[in-house]
C-alpha positions in Angstrom: 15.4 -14.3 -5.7 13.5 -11.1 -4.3 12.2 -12.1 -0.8 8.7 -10.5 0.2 10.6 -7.9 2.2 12.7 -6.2 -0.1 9.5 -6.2 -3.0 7.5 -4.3 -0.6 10.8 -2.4 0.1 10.4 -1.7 -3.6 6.9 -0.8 -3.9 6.6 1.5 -1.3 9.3 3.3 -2.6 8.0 3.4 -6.1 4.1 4.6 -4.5 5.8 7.3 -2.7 7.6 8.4 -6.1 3.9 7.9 -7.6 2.5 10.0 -4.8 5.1 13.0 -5.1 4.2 13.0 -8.8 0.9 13.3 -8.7 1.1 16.2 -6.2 3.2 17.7 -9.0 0.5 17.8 -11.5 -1.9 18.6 -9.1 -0.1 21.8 -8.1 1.7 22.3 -11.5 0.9 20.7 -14.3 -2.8 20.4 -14.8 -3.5 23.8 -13.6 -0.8 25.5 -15.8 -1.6 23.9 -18.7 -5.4 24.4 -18.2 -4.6 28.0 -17.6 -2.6 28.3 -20.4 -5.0 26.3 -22.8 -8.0 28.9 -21.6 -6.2 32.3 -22.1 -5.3 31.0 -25.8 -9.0 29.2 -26.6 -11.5 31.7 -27.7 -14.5 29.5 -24.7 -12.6 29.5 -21.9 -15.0 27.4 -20.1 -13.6 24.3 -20.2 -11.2 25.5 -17.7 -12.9 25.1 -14.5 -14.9 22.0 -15.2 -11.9 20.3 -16.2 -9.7 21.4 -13.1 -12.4 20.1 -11.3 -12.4 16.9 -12.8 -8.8 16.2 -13.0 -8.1 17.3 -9.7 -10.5 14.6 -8.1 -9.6 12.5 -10.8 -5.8 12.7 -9.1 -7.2 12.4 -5.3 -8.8 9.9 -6.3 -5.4 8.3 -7.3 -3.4 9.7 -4.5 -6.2 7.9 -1.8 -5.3 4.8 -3.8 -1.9 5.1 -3.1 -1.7 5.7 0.6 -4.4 3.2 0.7 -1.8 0.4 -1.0 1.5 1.6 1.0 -0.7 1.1 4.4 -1.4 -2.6 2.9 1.9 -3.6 2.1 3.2 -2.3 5.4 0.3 -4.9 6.3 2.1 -7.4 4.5 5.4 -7.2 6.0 4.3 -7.4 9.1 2.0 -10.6 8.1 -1.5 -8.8 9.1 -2.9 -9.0 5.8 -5.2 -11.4 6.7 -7.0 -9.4 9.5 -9.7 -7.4 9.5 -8.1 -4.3 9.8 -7.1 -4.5 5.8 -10.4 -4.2 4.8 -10.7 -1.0 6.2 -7.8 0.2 3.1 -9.6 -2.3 0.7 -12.7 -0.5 1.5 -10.9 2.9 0.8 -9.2 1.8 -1.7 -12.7 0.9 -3.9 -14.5 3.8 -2.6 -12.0 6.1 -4.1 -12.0 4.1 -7.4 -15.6 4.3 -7.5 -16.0 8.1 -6.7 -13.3 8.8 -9.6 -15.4 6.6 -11.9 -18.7 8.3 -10.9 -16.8 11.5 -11.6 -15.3 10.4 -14.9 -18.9 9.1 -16.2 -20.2 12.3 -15.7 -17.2 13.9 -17.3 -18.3 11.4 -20.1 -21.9 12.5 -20.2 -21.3 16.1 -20.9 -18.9 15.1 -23.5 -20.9 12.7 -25.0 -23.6 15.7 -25.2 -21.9 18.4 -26.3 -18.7 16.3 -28.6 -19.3 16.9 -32.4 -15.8 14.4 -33.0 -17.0 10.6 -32.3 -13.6 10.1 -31.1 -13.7 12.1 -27.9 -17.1 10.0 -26.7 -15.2 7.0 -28.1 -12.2 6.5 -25.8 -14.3 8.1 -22.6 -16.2 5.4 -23.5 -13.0 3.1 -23.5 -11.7 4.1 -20.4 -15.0 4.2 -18.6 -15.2 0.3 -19.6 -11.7 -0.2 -18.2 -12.4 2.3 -14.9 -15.0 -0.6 -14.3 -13.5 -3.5 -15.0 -10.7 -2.2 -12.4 -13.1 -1.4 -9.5 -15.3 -4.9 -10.4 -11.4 -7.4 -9.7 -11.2 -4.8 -6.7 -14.5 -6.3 -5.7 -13.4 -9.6 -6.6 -10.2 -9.6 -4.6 -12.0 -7.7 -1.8 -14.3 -11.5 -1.7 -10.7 -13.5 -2.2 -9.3 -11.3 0.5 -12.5 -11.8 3.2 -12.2 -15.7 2.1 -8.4 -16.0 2.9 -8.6 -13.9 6.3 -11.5 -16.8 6.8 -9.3 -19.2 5.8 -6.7 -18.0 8.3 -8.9 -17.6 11.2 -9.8 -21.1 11.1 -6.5 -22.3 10.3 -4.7 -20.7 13.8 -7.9 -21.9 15.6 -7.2 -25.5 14.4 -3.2 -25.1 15.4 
C-alpha cells in the first residue's frame, strides 16, 4: 500500500510536470496557434482578446498549482492543520475565482456576438462547472478551518 509520503512524492512530481506544461502553451502553443489562426482568418480580432484570456486563464492554473505543491509539502510535514494553509487555500480560491470572473466575461461577449448556439452552450457548461469547483473549494476551505479547530483542541486536551 502507498504510504502518505510516497503519494505526495507522486503528486508533486506530477504538479511540477503540470506546471512545465502549462508554461509550454503559455510560451508556445496558445500564442502560435492564435497567431497562426489570425494571419489565415479574414477578422483578425479575436487574436488579442483571446491571448488575453487564455493567458490568465493558464496563470490562473499555474497559481493553482504552486498553491497545491506548497500544501502537500504541508502535509508531509503534518502542518496541514495550521493556519498557515489557509494562506494557499485562500490563493488557491482567489485564483479560481479571478479565472472564472475572466471566463464569464469571455462568455458574455460570446454570448453577444455568437450566431452558433453551441459556442454560448458549452461556455455556458463550463462556467456552471468553473463554479461548482470554486463553491467545494469553499466548502473544504470550512472542513479545513473546522479540522485545524478540531486539532487545536485536541493537542490542548493531550
Amino acid at each position: 500500500m502507498l504510504t502518505t509520503r510516497r503519494v505526495v512524492y507522486l503528486l508533486r512530481a506530477l504538479l511540477v510536470l503540470a506546471f512545465l506544461a502549462i508554461v509550454l502553451l503559455q510560451v508556445m502553443s496558445v500564442p502560435g496557434t492564435l497567431s497562426y489562426n489570425a494571419d489565415q482568418s479574414e477578422d483578425p480580432f479575436w487574436y488579442w482578446p483571446l491571448l488575453v484570456v487564455l493567458e490568465t486563464e493558464l496563470v490562473c492554473a499555474q497559481v493553482v498549482v504552486v498553491a497545491t505543491f506548497q500544501l502537500l509539502g504541508m502535509v508531509q510535514q503534518d502542518r496541514i492543520f495550521s493556519d498557515s494553509a489557509f494562506r494557499w487555500v485562500d490563493v488557491i480560491l482567489a485564483a479560481m475565482a479571478l479565472g472564472w470572473v475572466v471566463w464569464a466575461a469571455l462568455g458574455a461577449f460570446v454570448f453577444a456576438t455568437s450566431d452558433d448556439p453551441g459556442l454560448p452552450l458549452v461556455v455556458s457548461i463550463l462556467l456552471l462547472a468553473g463554479a461548482v469547483v470554486v463553491l467545494l473549494m469553499l466548502v473544504m476551505r470550512t472542513l479545513l478551518r473546522q479540522a485545524t479547530t478540531l486539532r487545536t483542541d485536541m493537542d490542548a486536551v493531550i
